[in-house]
N, C-alpha and C positions, 0 to 999 in steps of 0.2 A: 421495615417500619418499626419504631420504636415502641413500646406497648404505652398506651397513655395513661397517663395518672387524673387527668381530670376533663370533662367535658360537662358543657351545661345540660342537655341531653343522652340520657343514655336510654338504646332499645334494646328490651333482650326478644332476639328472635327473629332472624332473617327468612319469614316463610312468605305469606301474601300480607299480612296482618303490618309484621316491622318493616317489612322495607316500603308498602305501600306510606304510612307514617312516617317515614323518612323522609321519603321523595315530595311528597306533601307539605312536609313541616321546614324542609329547606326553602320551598318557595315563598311559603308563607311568610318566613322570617328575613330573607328578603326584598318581599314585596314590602314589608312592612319598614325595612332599614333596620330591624332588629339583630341583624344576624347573616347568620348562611349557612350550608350545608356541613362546615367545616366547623361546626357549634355540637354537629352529632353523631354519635360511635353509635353501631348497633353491632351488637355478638352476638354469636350463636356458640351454640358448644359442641358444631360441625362445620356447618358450613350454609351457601346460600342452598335451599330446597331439599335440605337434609332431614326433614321431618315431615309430617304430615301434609304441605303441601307438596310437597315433592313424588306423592302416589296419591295424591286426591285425582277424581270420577273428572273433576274439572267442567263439572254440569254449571250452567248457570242459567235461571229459571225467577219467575216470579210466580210462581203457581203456592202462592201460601195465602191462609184461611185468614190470616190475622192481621188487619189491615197496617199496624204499625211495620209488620215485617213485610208487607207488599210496598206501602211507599220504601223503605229503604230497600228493597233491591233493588225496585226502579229506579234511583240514583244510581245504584251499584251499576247496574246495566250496562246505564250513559255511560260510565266509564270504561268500560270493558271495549264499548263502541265506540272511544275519544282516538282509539289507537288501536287495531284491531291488527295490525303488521308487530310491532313490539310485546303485546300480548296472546300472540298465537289464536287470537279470538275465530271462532267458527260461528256467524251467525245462522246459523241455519235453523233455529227455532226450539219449539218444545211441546210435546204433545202428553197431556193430562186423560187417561184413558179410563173411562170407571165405570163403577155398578148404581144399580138405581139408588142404595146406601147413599153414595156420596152425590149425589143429583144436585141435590140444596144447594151443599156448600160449593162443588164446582160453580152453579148459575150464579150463588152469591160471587164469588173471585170471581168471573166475566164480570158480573155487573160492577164490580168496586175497580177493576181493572180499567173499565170503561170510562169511569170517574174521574181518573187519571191521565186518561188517555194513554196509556198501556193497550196495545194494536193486541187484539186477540179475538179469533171467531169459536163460537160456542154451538157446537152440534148435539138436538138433543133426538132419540126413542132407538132404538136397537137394528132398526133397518136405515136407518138414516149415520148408523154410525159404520155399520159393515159398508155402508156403498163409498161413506168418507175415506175408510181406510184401506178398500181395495181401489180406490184410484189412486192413493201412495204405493200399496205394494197388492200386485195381486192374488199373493199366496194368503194374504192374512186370514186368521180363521180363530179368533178368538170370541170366544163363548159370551153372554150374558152382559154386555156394554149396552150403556144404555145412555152415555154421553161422554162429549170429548173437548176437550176447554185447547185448542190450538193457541198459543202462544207463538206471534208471528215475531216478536223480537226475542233473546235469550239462545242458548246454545251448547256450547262448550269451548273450551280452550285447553290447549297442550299443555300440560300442568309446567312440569320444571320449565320450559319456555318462557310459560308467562311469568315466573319470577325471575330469571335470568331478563326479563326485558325492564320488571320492575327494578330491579338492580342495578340494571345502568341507569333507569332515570336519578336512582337517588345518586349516584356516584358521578354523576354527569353534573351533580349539583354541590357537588363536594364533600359528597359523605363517606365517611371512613365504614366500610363493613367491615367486621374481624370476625376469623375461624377460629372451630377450638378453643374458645374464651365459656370456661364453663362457671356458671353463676357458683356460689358456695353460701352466700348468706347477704346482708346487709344493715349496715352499720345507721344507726338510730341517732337523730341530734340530740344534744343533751337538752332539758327541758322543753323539748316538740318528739310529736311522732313523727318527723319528717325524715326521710332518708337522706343522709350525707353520703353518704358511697356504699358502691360495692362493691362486694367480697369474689372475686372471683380465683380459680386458678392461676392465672398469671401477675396476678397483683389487686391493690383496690384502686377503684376509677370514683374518687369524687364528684359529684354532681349535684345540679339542682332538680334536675326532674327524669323522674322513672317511667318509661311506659315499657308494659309488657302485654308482648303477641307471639303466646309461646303455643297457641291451640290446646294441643293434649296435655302438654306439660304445668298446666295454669295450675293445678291443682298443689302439685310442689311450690313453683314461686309465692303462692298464696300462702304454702305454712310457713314460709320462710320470713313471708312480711307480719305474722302473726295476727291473720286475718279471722274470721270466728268462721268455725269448724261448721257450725248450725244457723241455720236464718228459721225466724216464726213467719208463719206464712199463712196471714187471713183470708179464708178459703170464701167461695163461691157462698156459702151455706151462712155465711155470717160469724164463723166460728173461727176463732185463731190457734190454728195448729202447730205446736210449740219442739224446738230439736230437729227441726227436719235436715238432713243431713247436707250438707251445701253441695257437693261433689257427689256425682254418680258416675259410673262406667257401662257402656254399651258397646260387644262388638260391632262392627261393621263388616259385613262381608260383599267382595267382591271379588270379581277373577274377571280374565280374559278367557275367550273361545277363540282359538288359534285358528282362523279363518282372513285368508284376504280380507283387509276393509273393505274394497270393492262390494263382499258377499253380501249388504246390509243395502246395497244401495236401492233407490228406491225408483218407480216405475219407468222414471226418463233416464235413469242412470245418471241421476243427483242423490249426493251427501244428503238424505232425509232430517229431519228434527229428529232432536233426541226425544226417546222413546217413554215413555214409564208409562205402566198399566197395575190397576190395582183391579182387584177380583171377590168377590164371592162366592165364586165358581168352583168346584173340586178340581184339584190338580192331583194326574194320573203322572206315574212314573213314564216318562220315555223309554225306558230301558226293558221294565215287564210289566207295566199296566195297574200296578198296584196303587190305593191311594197313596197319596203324599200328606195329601193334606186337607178337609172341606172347612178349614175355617179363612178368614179374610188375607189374602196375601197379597203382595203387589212386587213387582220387579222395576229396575230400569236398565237402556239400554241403548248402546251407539257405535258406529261406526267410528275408530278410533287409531289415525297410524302413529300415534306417539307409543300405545300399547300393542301396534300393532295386530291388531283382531278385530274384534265386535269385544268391548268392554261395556259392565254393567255392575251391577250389586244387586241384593235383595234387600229386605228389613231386616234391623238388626237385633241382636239380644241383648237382654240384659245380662252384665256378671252380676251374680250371683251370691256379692261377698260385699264385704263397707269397702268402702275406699280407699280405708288407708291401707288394705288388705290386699289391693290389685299390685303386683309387680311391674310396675311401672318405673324403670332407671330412667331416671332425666341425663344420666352421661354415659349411657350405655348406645342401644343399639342404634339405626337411623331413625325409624321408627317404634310406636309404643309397641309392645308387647304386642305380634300378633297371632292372632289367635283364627285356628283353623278348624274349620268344625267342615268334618266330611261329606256331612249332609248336605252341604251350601249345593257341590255344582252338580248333584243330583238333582237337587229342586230348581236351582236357576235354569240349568239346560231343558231341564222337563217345559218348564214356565216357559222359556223358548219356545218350543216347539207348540207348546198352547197357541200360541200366540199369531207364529208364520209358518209355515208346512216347510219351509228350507230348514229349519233348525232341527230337523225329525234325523235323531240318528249322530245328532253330531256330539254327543257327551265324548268321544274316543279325544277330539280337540279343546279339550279345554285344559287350561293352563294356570296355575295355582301362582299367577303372579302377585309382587307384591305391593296391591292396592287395598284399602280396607287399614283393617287397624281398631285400635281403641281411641275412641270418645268418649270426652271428658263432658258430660252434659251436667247442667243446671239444676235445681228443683223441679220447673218448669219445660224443661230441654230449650229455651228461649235464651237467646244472647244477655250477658250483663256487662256495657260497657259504662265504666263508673268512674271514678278518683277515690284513693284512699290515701291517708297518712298524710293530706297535706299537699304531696307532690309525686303523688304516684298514679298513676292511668292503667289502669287495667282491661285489655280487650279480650273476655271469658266468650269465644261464638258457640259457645255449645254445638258444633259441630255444624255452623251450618257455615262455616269460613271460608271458604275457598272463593265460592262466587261473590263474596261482600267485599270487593277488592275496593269499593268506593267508603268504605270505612274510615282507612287511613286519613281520606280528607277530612272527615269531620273530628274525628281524633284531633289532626294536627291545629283544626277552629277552634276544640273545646280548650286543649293547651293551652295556647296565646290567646286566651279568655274570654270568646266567645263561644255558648251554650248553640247548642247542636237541638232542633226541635224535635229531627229525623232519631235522633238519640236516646230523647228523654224517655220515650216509655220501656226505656229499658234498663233504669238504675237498680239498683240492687232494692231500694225503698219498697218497690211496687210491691215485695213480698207481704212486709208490715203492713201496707196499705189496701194489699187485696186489690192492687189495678193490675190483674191478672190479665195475660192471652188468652182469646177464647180456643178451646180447642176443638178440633172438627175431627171428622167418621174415617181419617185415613191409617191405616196400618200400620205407618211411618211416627215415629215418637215428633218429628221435629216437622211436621207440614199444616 
């Protein structure tokens, strides 16, 4: 195939994000007689699942404090469950396990869930949560839970699967994906800020419209479209807090326990809901008894045979350095820069074993695969899906991207110029404006 010089559409980003947006915005344009699939090139500067989604947890979950982010998953969801054979979708649910700390806020998500009509049952006092989760697994033996927000729809999905099935929907629709097309810059109209084309390795591709869904990588594309470095951001207090850095880095750690999936299975010898427990509880080492840790931690965790094992994460860190200071090659490795901290499958397996009496012992199996990575978080760690320069679209999920697979439709609505309501509380504005996410008591930066 000939490398193209010009499309009305260009996506940079073949992961959940571009191609979701693709496959979306051909039908759209379509439907409407505007067009068709054959109007838009999306490149990567790999290939399809060559970055971040290609080793995401692949959890998909509505268990979020902040109601604009609970109605957009519950769109996301639906689509996850439009097609659950092309998306490798697992519905087998999602279990929020916590301390009397997070009590509120879990009963508030039931109750806002319920609102919705998002299917979920809410277990609350410590003898009522042990009886709940030794009729999933009998071993369980986790300490000081004092309630359990069951999420009967959400789950997980085979990560590279589900974009290999998004892939074909957009190319079943006519859309060109191209490998190896590595961005370089982007060429400015003369008297507008609008992008006329870009600059990539293999030549420039003229266009009328830019959307980018690069996950980790936003933070390069953004200097490249000469976006501001800093947003003022009018805090809770009434006060406007001025330079605050737009870009922040947080490892993420996860690994695989090289255990049969089967090992996870739960009382009847069913795929249980995926797991997350959060804690106030001391975590003792598995290995010699020493603490870990007595301040608030939280795990998650599932049976997994794309990773083959029981895969999971923990909470992540922060680096420790400005942004522009993390090593992060946008044409470099498959994923950003990861980063491995030796502590992680000491403390995850321990938290295992916290948690179910099988996990006792098993740190010998665990497996330093490569899931986790760096995220590229927000001020806020809250998505900002926006337009800039006129005709450029921007999808920043501050990592919460993999399960928002129903993005890309309203992406490709806001496009072809109709405003997205699931969208709007998340422009970049809300900084200046101070229509901030609330945030709640979980360990986790982005829940």
């Amino acid at each position: 195939m000939a490398f193209p010089t010009k499309a009305k559409y260009v996506i940079i980003g073949a992961g959940i994000h571009g191609l979701s947006t693709a496959w979306n915005l051909a039908e759209k344009l379509k439907a409407k007689g505007q067009g068709d699939g054959k109007d838009i090139i999306v490149i990567d500067k790999e290939g399809i699942a060559s970055g971040a989604s290609g080793i995401a947890c692949g959890v998909v979950r509505n268990n979020y404090f902040q109601p604009a982010m609970r109605e957009l998953m519950a769109h996301s969801v639906g689509v996850w469950e439009s097609d659950q054979e092309a998306f490798s979708y697992n519905p087998v649910g999602y279990l929020q396990i916590s301390p009397e700390s997070m009590h509120a806020d879990c009963a508030e998500i039931h109750r806002q869930q319920t609102d919705i009509e998002y299917s979920s049952d809410f277990i609350e006092g410590s003898d009522k949560c042990m009886s709940y989760m030794k009729n999933i697994f009998s071993d369980w033996q986790a300490k000081g839970i004092t309630n359990i927000l069951h999420e009967k729809r959400g789950g997980y999905a085979n990560n590279t699967k589900a974009i290999y099935g998004l892939a074909k929907k957009a190319e079943d629709q006519g859309v060109r994906i191209m490998s190896g097309v590595v961005v370089k810059g982007f060429i400015f109209g003369n008297g507008s800020s609008a992008v006329t084309a870009v600059e990539t390795n293999k030549g420039v591709i003229e266009c009328d419209h830019v959307i980018v869904g690069v996950g980790p990588w936003v933070k390069t594309i953004w200097d490249m479209l000469e976006l501001p470095k800093t947003v003022d951001i009018k805090g809770r207090d009434g006060l406007t807090h001025k330079d605050i850095p737009m870009w922040r880095y947080w490892a993420l750690e996860e690994g695989v326990l090289g255990v049969e999936p089967g090992f996870l299975m739960d009382n009847q010898g069913n795929m249980p809901p995926v797991i997350h427990v959060d804690t106030d509880e001391p975590l003792y080492s598995d290995v010699d008894g020493t603490m870990i840790t007595d301040e608030m931690w939280g795990i998650y965790y599932k049976p997994d045979f794309h990773f083959n094992g029981v895969q999971g994460g923990a909470m992540p860190y922060k680096i420790d350095k400005n942004a522009d200071d993390v090593n992060i090659d946008p044409y470099g490795a498959k994923s950003p820069e990861f980063i491995v901290n030796d502590h992680f499958a000491h403390m995850w397996t321990s938290a295992l074993a916290f948690c179910q009496k099988r996990f006792e012992g098993q740190i010998v199996k665990y497996r330093n695969e490569p899931s986790g990575g760096l995220g590229c978080f927000t001020p806020d760690s809250f998505p900002v899906f926006d337009h800039f320069r006129e005709n450029v679209t921007i999808i920043a999920d501050s990592n919460h991207g993999y399960k928002m697979i129903g993005v890309g439709a309203l992406i490709a609505q806001e496009v072809l110029g109709e405003k997205s309501a699931l969208l709007e509380p998340f422009r970049l504005s809300r900084y200046a404006e101070g229509k901030l996410h609330p945030v709640s008591n979980s360990p986790f930066p982005w829940s």
